[in-house]
C-alpha positions in Angstrom: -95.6 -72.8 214.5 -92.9 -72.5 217.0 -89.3 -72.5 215.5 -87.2 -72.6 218.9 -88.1 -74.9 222.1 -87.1 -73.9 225.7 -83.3 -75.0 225.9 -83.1 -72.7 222.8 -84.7 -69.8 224.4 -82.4 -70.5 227.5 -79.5 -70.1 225.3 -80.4 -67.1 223.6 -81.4 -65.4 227.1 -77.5 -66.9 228.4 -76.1 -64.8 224.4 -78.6 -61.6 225.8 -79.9 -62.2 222.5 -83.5 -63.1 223.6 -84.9 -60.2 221.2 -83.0 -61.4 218.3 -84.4 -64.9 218.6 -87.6 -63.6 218.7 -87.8 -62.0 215.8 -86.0 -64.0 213.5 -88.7 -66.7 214.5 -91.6 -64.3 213.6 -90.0 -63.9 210.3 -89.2 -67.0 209.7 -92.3 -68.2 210.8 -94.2 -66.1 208.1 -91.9 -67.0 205.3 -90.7 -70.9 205.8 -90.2 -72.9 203.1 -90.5 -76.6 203.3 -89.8 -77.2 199.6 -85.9 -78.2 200.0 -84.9 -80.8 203.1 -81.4 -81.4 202.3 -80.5 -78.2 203.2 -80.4 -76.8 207.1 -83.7 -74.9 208.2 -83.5 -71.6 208.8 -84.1 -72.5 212.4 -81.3 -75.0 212.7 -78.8 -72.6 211.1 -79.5 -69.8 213.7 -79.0 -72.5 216.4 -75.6 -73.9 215.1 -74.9 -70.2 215.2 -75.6 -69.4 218.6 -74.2 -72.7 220.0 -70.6 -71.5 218.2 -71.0 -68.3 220.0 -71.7 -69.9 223.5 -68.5 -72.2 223.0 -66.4 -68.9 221.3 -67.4 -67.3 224.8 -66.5 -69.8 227.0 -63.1 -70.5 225.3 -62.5 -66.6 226.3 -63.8 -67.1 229.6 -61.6 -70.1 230.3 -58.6 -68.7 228.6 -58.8 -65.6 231.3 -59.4 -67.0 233.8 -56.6 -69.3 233.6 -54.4 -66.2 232.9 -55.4 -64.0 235.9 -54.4 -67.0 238.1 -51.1 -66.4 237.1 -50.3 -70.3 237.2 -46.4 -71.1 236.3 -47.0 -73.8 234.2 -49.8 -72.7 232.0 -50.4 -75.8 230.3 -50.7 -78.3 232.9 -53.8 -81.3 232.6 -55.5 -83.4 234.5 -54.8 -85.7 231.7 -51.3 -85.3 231.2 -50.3 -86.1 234.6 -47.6 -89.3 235.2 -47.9 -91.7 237.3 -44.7 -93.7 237.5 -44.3 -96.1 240.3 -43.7 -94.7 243.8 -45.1 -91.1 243.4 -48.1 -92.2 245.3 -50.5 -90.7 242.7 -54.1 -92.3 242.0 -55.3 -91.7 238.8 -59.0 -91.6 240.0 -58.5 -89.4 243.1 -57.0 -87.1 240.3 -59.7 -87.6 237.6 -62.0 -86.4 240.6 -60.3 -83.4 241.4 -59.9 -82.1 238.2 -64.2 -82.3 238.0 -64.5 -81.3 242.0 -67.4 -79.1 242.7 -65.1 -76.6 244.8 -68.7 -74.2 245.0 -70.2 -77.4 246.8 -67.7 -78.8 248.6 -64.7 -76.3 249.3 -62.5 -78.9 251.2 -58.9 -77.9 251.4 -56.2 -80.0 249.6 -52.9 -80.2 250.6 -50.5 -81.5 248.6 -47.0 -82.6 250.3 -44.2 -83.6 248.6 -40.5 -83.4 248.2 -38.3 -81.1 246.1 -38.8 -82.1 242.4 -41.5 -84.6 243.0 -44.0 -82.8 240.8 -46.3 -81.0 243.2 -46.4 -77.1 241.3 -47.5 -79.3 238.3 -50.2 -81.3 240.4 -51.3 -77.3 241.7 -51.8 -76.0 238.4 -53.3 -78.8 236.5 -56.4 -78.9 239.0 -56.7 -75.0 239.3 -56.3 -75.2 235.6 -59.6 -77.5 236.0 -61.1 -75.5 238.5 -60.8 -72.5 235.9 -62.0 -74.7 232.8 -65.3 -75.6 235.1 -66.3 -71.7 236.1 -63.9 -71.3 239.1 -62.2 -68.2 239.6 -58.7 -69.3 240.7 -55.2 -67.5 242.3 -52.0 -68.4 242.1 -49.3 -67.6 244.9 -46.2 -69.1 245.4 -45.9 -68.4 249.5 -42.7 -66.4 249.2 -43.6 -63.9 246.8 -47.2 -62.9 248.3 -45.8 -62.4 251.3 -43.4 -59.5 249.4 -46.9 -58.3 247.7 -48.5 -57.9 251.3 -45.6 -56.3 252.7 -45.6 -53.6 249.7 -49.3 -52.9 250.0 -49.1 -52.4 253.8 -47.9 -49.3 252.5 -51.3 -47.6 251.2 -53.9 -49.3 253.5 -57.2 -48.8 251.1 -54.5 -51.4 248.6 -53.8 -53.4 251.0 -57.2 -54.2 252.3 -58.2 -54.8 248.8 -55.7 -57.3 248.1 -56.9 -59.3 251.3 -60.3 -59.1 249.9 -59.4 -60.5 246.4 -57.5 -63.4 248.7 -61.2 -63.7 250.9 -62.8 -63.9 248.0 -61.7 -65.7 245.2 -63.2 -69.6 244.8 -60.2 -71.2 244.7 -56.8 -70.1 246.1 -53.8 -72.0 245.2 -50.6 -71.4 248.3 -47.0 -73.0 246.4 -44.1 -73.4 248.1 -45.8 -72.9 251.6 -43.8 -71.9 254.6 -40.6 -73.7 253.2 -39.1 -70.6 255.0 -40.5 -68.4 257.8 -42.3 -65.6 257.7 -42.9 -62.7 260.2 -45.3 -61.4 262.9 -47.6 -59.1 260.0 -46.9 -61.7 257.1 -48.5 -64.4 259.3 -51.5 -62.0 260.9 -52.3 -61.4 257.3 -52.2 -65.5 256.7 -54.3 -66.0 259.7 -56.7 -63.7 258.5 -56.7 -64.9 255.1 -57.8 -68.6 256.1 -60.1 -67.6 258.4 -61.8 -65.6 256.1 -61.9 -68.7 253.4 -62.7 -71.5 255.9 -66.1 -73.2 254.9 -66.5 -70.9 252.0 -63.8 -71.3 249.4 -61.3 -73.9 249.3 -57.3 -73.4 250.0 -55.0 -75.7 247.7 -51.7 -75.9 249.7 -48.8 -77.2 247.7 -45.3 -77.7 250.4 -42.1 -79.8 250.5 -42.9 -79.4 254.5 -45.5 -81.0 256.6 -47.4 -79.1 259.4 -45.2 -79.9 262.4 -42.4 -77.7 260.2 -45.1 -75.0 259.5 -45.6 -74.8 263.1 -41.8 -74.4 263.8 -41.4 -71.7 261.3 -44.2 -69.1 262.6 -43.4 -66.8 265.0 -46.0 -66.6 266.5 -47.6 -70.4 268.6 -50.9 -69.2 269.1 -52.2 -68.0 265.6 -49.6 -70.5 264.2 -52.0 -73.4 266.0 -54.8 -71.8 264.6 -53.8 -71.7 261.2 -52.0 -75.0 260.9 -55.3 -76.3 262.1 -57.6 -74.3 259.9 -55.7 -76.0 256.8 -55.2 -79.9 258.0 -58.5 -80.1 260.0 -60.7 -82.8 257.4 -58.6 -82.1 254.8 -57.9 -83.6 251.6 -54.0 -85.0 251.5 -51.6 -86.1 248.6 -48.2 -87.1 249.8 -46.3 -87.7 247.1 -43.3 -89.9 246.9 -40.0 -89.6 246.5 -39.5 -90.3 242.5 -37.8 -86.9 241.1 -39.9 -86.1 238.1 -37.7 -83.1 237.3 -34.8 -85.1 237.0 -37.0 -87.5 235.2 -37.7 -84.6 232.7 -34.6 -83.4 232.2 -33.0 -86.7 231.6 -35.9 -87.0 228.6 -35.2 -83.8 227.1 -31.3 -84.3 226.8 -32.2 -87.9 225.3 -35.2 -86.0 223.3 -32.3 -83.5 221.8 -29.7 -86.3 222.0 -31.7 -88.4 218.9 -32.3 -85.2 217.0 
């Protein structure tokens, strides 16, 4: 008699607990008792057991990834995203970020908007998704990696490691992207960055700024072509519109403490 059938075995092998399984079914095999149905079989009990330990696992897994991302608004959804008239949101392009196959397809997405209209939230809530569907994710607002680079310049092995990380990771989420310029190194380091990425992992751009600025704002025109084009060429846009959901907020938590 055989207690466990192949999806079980696959989860066991996914627990490393292969071995286990197969001797609790030998045992149980020689020793079953059929006498009592109202009660869970041995067999059934060890599988609600390792299904509880695949989703424990999982809910770690998710819950670190999201935290080496470093997002700023670590509870940001898919779900809980508003779309009030004029922001230029559709709920189903959304929906279908937040299950993209990044691995599959790594399209960039730039998200464009103006100051307050939401766009760091729109960032995080679909790397946030990225991380809940096995993505490893970053985090950078623009300004403060280009301070990281310029501190590991200092030791080159660290340095070259952080540009790896960058290469590497399946998901890399840019904030606040060139609302200010940056110099000569800080842009070689950018150029390099998205060339390493392009066709293999996916760049998520969030910017109150549109290309034609980003162009204006690098020192230097040749790479600066090159890596405007590397980030708009068949990507994916959102241009948001001009509703100001922070002052939206704002205005609902004064009311919110207002009627307390």
């Amino acid at each position: 008699m055989t207690l466990f059938n192949d999806d079980d075995h696959a989860l066991f092998r996914s627990l490393r607990a292969s071995s286990l399984a197969r001797a609790f079914e030998e045992i149980v095999t020689a020793n079953i008792d059929d006498d009592n149905p109202d009660v869970l079989t041995p067999e059934e009990a060890f599988r609600l057991a390792g299904q509880q330990v695949a989703r424990d696992r999982e809910a770690k897994r998710i819950s670190e990834a999201i935290r080496k991302a470093r997002f700023p608004i670590m509870d940001a959804s898919i779900a809980e995203i508003r779309y009030e008239q004029g922001r230029n949101l559709n709920p189903m392009t959304m929906k279908r970020l937040g299950n993209h196959d990044w691995g599959a397809d790594p399209t960039n997405l730039l998200i464009l908007s103006p100051t307050g209209s939401g766009k760091t939230y729109l960032t995080c809530a679909v790397g946030i998704s990225a991380c809940h569907n096995g993505y490893s994710v970053a985090y950078w607002r623009m300004d403060d990696l280009a301070r990281r680079l310029a501190v590991t310049r200092i030791d080159t092995l660290e340095h070259e490691d952080m540009l790896a990380g960058l290469f590497g990771v399946d998901v890399l989420i840019l904030d606040d992207f060139l609302t200010v310029g940056v110099d000569e190194r800080t842009a070689s380091d950018l150029f390099a960055i998205l060339a390493n990425r392009e066709n293999i992992h996916a760049t998520i751009i969030g910017s109150q700024s549109t290309p034609g600025h980003w162009l204006d704002v690098l020192p230097d025109k040749n790479s600066g072509d090159s890596i405007v084009n590397r980030l708009s060429r068949s990507s994916r846009k959102i241009t948001l519109g001009t509703v100001d959901m922070r002052e939206i907020t704002s205005r609902e938590r004064i009311a919110a403490h207002d009627g307390q």
